[in-house]
SELO-660321 format. One line per field, with one value per residue (C-alpha): z, y, x; residue in one letter; residue number from 1. Coordinates in pm, whole numbers. Layout:
N
up <- Z, ...
north <- Y, ...
east <- X, ...
residuo <- a, ...
num <- NUM, ...
//
This chain:
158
up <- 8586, 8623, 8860, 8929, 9168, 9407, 9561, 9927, 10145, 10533, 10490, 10389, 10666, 10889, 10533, 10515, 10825, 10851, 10544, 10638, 10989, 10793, 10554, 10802, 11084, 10943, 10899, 11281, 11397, 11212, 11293, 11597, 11461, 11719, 11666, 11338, 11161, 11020, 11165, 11483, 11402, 11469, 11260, 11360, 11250, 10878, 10894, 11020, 10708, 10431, 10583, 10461, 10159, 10020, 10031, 9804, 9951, 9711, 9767, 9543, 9377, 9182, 9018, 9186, 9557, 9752, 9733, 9944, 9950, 9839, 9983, 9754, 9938, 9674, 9773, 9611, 9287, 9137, 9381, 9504, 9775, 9820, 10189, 10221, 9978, 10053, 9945, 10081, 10200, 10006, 9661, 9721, 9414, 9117, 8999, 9162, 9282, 8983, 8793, 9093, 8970, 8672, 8692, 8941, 8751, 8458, 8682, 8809, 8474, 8603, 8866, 8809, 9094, 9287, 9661, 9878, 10152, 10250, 10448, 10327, 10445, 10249, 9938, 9707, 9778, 9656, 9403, 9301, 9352, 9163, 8866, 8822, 8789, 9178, 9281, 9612, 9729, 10049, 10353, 10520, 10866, 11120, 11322, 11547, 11551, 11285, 11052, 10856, 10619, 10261, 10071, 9696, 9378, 9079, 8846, 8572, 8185, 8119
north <- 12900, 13263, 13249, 13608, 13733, 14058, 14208, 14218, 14539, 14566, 14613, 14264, 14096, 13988, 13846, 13629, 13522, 13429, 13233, 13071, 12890, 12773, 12622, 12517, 12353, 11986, 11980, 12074, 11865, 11611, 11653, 11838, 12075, 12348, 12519, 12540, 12536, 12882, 12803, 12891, 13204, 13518, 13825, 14026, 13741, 13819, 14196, 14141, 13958, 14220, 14472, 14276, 14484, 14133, 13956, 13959, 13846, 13796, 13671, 13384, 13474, 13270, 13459, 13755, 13527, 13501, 13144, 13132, 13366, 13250, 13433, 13489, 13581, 13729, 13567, 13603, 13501, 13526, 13215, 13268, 13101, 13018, 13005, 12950, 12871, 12808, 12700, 12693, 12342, 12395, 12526, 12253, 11996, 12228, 12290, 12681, 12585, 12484, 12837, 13016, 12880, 12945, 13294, 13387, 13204, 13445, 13726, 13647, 13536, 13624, 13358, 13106, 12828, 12837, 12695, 12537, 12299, 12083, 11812, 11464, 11288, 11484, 11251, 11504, 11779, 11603, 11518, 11848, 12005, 11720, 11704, 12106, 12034, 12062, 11811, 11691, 11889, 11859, 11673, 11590, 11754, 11588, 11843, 11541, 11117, 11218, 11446, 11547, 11814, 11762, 12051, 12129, 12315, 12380, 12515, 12693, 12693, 13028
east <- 7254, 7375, 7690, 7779, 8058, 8029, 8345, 8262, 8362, 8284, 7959, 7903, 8100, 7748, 7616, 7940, 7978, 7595, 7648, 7968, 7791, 7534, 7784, 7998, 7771, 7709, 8131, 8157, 7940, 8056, 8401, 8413, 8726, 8632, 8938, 9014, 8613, 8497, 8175, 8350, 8477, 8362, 8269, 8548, 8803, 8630, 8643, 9016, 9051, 8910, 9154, 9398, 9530, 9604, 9306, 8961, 8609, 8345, 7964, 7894, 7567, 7335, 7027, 7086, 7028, 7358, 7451, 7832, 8154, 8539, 8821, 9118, 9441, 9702, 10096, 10436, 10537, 10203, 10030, 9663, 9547, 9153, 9044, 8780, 8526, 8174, 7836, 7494, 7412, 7032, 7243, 7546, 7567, 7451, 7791, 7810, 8157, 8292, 8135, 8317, 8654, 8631, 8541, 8819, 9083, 8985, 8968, 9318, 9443, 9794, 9848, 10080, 9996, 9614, 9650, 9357, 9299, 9009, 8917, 9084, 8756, 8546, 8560, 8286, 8538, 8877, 8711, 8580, 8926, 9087, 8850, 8933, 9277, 9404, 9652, 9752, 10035, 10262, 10169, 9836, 9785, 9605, 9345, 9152, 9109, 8808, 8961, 9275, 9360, 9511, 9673, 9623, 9755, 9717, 9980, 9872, 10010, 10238
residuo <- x, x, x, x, x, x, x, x, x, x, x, x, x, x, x, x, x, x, x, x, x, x, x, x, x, x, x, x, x, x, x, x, x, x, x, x, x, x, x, x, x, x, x, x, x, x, x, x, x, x, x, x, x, x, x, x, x, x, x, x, x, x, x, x, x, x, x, x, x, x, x, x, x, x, x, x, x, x, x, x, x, x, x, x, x, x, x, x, x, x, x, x, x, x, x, x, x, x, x, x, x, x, x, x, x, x, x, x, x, x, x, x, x, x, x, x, x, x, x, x, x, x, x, x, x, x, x, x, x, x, x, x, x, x, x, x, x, x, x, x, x, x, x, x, x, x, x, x, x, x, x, x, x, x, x, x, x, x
num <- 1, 2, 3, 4, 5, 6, 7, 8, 9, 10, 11, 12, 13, 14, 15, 16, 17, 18, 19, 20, 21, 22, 23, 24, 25, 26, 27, 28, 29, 30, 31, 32, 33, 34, 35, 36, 37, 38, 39, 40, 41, 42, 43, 44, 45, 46, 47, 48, 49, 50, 51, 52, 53, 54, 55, 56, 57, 58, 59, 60, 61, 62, 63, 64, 65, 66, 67, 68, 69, 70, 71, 72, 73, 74, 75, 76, 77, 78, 79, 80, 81, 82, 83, 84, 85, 86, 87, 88, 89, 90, 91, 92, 93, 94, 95, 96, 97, 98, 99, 100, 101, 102, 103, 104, 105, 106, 107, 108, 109, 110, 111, 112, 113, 114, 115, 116, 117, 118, 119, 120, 121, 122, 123, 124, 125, 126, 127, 128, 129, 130, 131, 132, 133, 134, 135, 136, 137, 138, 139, 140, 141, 142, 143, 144, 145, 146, 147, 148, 149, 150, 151, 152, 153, 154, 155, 156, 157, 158
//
């Protein structure tokens, strides 16, 4: 498997946001988060977003085929912040995810503690996050009766 990361400009917003509904849908309908899913947002929230002088967009390729984007937002004090990450439903399960981390902890090989969220209910996720060192961090924040959101980080050796 040849997991390859592509730094995302403007131009690429459509690709991302096209990519991030497909992603996104089952969770929404499953959940019904209307307000807070990125398969609700729009493509100008995204290009808002890569303005930001402190925040990276990269396409998550696999074999030269775009597979999902990840979103690294740059804080204080050397923490990095992933929101969001996504994979293709059809290339979900093959270990991409897992690649992606690894490459942008070595491409950030300066951070001290990574941030992320995801949805407590979403058992393959925690466990994802968990088995690549995340741990559960802060409260849990309730969005509806069907879902809640669980905050994670992981601190890295200095």
């Amino acid at each position: 498997m040849n997991i390859t990361l592509f730094k995302s400009g403007l131009n690429e917003a459509s690709t991302i946001h096209e990519m991030q509904i497909k992603a996104f849908m089952p969770l929404l309908e499953k959940y019904e988060d209307y307000e807070t899913s990125p398969a609700n947002e729009s493509v100008e929230r995204i290009i808002d977003r890569m303005k930001q002088s402190f925040t990276d967009y990269y396409i998550i390729q696999s074999s030269n085929t775009s597979v999902g984007a990840i979103r690294v937002v740059k804080k204080e004090n050397k923490t990095y912040r992933v929101s969001p990450i996504f994979i293709l439903p059809e290339h979900q399960g093959k270990g991409i995810a897992q690649e992606v981390f690894s490459i942008i902890e070595d491409k950030y090989n300066d951070a001290r503690v990574w941030g992320l969220d995801t949805i407590l209910q979403e058992q393959g996720n925690c466990y994802l996050y968990e088995k690549l060192g995340y741990r559960r961090a802060g409260g849990l924040t309730q969005i509806n009766n069907k879902m809640t959101i669980v905050f994670y980080e992981k601190r890295m050796i200095e």
